[in-house]
Backbone bond lengths (Angstrom), bond angles and torsions (degrees), N, CA, C in turn:
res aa  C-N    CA-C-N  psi(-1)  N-CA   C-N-CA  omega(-1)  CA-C   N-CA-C  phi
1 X - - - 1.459 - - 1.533 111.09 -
2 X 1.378 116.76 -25.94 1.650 107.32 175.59 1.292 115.57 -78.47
3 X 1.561 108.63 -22.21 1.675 107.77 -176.27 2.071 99.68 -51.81
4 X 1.574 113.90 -35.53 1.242 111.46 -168.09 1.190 131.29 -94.37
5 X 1.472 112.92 5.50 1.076 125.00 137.17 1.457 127.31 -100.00
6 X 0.731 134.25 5.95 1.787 151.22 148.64 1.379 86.64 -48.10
7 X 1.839 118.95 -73.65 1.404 105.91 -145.18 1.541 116.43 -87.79
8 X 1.643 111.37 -6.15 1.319 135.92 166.85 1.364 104.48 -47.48
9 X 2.009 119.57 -72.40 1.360 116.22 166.68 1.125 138.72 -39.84
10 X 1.656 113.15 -37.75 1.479 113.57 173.27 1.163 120.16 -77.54
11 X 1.591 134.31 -15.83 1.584 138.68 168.12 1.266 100.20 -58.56
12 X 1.683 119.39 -59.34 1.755 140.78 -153.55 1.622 86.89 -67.63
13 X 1.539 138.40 -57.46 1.491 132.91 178.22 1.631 105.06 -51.57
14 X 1.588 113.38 -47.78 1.583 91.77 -156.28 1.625 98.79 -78.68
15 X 1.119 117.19 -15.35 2.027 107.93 -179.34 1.333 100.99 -81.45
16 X 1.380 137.95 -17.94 1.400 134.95 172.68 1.696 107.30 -62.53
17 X 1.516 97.12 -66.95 1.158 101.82 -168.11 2.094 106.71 -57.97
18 X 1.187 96.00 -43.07 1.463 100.43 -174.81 1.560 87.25 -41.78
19 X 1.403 123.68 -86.29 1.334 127.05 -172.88 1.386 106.95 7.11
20 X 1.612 97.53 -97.11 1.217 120.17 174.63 1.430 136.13 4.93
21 X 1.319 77.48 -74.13 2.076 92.10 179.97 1.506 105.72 -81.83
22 X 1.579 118.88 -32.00 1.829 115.65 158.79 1.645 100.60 -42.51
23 X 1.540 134.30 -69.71 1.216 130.82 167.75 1.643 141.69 -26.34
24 X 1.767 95.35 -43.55 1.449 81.33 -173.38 1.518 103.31 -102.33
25 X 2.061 122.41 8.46 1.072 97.16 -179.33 1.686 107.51 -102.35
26 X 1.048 97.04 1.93 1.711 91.24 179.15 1.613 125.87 -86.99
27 X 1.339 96.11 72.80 1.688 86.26 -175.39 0.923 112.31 -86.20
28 X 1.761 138.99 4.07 1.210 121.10 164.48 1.816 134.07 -57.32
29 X 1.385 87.69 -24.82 1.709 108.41 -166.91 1.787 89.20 -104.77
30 X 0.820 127.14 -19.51 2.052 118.70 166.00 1.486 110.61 -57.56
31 X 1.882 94.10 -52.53 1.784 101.93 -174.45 1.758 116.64 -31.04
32 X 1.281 103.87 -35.02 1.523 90.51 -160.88 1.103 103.96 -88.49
33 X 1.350 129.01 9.39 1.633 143.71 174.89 1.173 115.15 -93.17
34 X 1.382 115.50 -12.89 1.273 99.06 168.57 1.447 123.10 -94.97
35 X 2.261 99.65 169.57 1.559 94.80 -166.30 1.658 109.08 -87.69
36 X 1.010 93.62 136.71 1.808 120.19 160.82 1.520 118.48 -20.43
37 X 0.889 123.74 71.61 1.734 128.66 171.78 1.560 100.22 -10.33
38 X 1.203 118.49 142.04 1.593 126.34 175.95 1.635 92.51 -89.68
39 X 1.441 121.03 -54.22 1.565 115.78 -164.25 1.616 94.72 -130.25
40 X 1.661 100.22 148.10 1.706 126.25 -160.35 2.136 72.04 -84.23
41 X 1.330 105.51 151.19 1.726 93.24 160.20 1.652 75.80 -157.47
């Protein structure tokens, strides 16, 4: 029974981490999330 949660944790780490780096490399699709400058300088 631990082997299956052994391999439970390592699925639950690699979709985290996958996440993750899906997250921090897409800054094309963030851009439009960001907030609106109050003043042009």
């Amino acid at each position: 029974m631990d082997v299956v949660f052994l391999i439970g944790r390592i699925l639950f780490v690699a979709v985290v981490l996958s996440s993750g780096v899906a997250h921090l490399t897409s800054t094309a699709a963030m851009a439009g999330a960001a907030p609106i400058p109050l003043f042009d300088v």
